[in-house]
Phi, psi and omega in degrees: 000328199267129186304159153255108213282025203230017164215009186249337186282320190272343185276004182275329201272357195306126162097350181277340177100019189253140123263139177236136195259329195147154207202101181290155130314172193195335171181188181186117198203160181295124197207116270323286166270013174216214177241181170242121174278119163247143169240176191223106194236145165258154217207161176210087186281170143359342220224345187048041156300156186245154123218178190244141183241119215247103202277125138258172155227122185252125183270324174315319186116324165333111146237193149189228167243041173246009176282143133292099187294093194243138171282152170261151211255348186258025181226335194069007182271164176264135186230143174273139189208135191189127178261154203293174000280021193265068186273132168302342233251304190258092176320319182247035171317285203333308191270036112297012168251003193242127176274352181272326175293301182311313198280327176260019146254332161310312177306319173326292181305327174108022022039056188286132147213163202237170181064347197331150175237150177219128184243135152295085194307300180219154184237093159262104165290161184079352180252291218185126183223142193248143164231118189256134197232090158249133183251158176297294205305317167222203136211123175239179197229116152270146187223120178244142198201159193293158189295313181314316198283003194299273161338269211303319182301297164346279169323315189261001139267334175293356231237285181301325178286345183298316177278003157089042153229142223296015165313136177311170167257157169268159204233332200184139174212164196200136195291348198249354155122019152301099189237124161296096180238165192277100187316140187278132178303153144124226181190137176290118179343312176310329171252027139258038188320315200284334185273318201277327205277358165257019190232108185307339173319315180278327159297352161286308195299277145040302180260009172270304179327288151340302149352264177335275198313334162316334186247037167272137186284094188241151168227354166235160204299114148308187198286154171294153181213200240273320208283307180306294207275062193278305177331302190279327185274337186282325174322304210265011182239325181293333211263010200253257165308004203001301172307351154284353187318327186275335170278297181358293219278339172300294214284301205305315186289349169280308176305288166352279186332298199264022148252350204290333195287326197288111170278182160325297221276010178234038206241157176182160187283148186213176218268323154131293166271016255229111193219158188293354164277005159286325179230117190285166163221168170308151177299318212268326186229061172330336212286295192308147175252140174221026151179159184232132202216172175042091181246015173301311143356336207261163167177214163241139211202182179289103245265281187321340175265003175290296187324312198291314197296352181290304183304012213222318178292310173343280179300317164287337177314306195301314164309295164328258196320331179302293211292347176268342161119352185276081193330317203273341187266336195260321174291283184351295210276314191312285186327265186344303180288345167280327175311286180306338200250340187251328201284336168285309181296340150245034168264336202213071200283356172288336220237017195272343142296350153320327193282327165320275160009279206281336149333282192286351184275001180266281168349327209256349172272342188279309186292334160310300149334316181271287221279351158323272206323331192066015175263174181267352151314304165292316173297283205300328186305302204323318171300300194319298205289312187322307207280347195263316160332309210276331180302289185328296180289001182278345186189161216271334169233102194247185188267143167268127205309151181279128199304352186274330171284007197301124144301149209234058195266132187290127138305150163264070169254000000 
């Protein structure tokens, strides 16, 4: 499944004065009629400089001219090959990595700061990328997002804060796909796991929070998620796992089964993406959500899967913190995600078999994710998340395996 990088990557850096040294995997995710390879290449230049270069390779076609057109050799097809920040997909990444390109485009939007430290918050290549800007004078957040995608996000913040929920403002936009937004109080929830995951107060605010979104007057589809695109994630997890093929094709068709039955007409608007690094809470009182963020995603959609997806982000965090050793934060995220899942399953006793379904298709796109990478690290979480599917499907609000059998295997997230 995977290009062999180990003739399409050195012929892209080929004439550049780069020599590659090696080349890790690194993600791998659907991009339009094929896939996105991400690596991770160590480079050796002319100067006998090192660096690590975050190399893609696209089966899709997505180029531009900052790309290299390479044939791939187990297909004979022609592959796109192009290292960040030159994503074809976000035309004006590039000059938001540089702080002197930044401090004089803010200056421009009428926003002067001077000095910047610049983080890269979040990355989807070919979708969307957050750079967090901090200055003496502020800190903002730039969002680079396909040019097309500007407008309709502008509206679906303007859409929430109108309906009173606690989403940033955008402070500035630009047609080439460029948004200025404004830090949100708080802090992510995820990183009060200890406080939060025993206080029920915050599993209310959670479904109020839902609530809410529910009633913002939206007309369009949230984004497809783990559920829509099942086809492509079971493609990418057997050829990933072989020796699992066969349970993978259970569990999925078991998923299959028990969504096949859900219409429309049982859809209200939802957040789309929705795991606790989406939602701050007050410093002083974590129970409270005080901001909600990357609301591009919302629309209408199944109310269980914004749950599966919290819960699902759950059990891996709860693995992830296991694997670091850290005992009390990894039971802390398990507990929780049993919490939002049984208090959804007993707001909503009609629907309360959905919740396996929308669990494990979540699950099971993160062990796809992991067993991509090819590490053995990444292979054992793949496992962890199976058994944690077969836990999900087993009962209609379920319980998650107990953390003392978990391997204690590192996620790649």
């Amino acid at each position: 499944m995977w290009p062999n990088h180990e003739r399409v990557i050195p012929e892209a850096f080929a004439g550049s004065g780069t020599s590659v040294v090696a080349a890790r995997a690194h993600s791998v995710e659907p991009s339009g009629n094929g896939y996105l390879y991400g690596y991770e290449v160590d480079t050796l230049d002319r100067n006998g400089q090192r660096a690590t270069v975050l190399t893609y390779v696209d089966t899709g076609g997505a180029h531009d001219q900052n790309s290299a057109i390479v044939t791939d050799p187990a297909t004979g097809e022609p592959v796109s090959v192009w290292a960040y920040p030159n994503d074809p997909g976000l035309p004006v990444l590039p000059q938001v990595t540089y702080r002197d390109a930044v401090a004089e485009l803010l200056t421009t939007l009428g926003m002067p700061v001077t000095d910047p430290t610049l983080t890269v918050a979040a990355y989807r290549p070919g979708k969307r990328a957050v750079v967090r800007v901090d200055a003496p004078e502020r800190t903002l957040f730039i969002k680079i997002v396909r040019p097309h995608r500007v407008a309709p996000i502008v509206r679906t913040h303007e859409q929430f804060a109108a309906a009173g929920l606690p989403v940033p403002r955008v402070l500035a936009s630009r047609g080439d796909g460029l948004l200025v937004l404004e830090l949100v109080r708080g802090v992510p929830a995820g990183s009060r796991i200890t406080e939060i995951a025993d206080d029920p107060r915050f599993v209310a605010s959670l479904a109020a929070l839902t609530g809410r979104i529910a009633a913002v007057p939206m007309t369009q589809q949230a984004r497809a998620d783990a559920m829509d695109h099942a086809d492509w994630h079971r493609r990418t997890l057997t050829t990933a796992l072989p020796a699992d093929a066969e349970e993978i094709d259970r569990l999925y068709d078991a998923i299959g089964r028990r969504s096949i039955g859900w219409n429309a007409a049982q859809k209200q608007v939802v957040h789309g993406d929705l795991h606790l690094e989406q939602v701050f809470v007050d410093e002083d009182e974590p129970w409270r959500i005080s901001g909600l963020l990357d609301i591009d995603t919302a629309g209408w959609g199944y109310p269980v899967r914004d749950v599966g997806a919290v819960v699902a982000h759950l059990v891996v965090t709860g693995l992830w913190h296991r694997s670091r050793g850290d005992v009390d934060r990894g039971a802390a995220a398990e507990r929780l995600a049993d919490a939002v899942a049984r208090d959804w399953a007993a707001r909503n006793p009609q629907e309360a078999e959905r919740l396996g379904p929308a669990i494990g298709a979540q699950l099971l796109a993160h062990a796809g994710g992991q067993a991509t990478t090819g590490s053995v690290n990444g292979i054992a979480t793949a496992e962890q998340l199976l058994a944690a599917t077969r836990a999900a499907l087993a009962e209609p609000a379920p319980s998650l395996p107990s953390g003392a059998g978990r391997p204690r295997s590192a996620p790649h997230l």
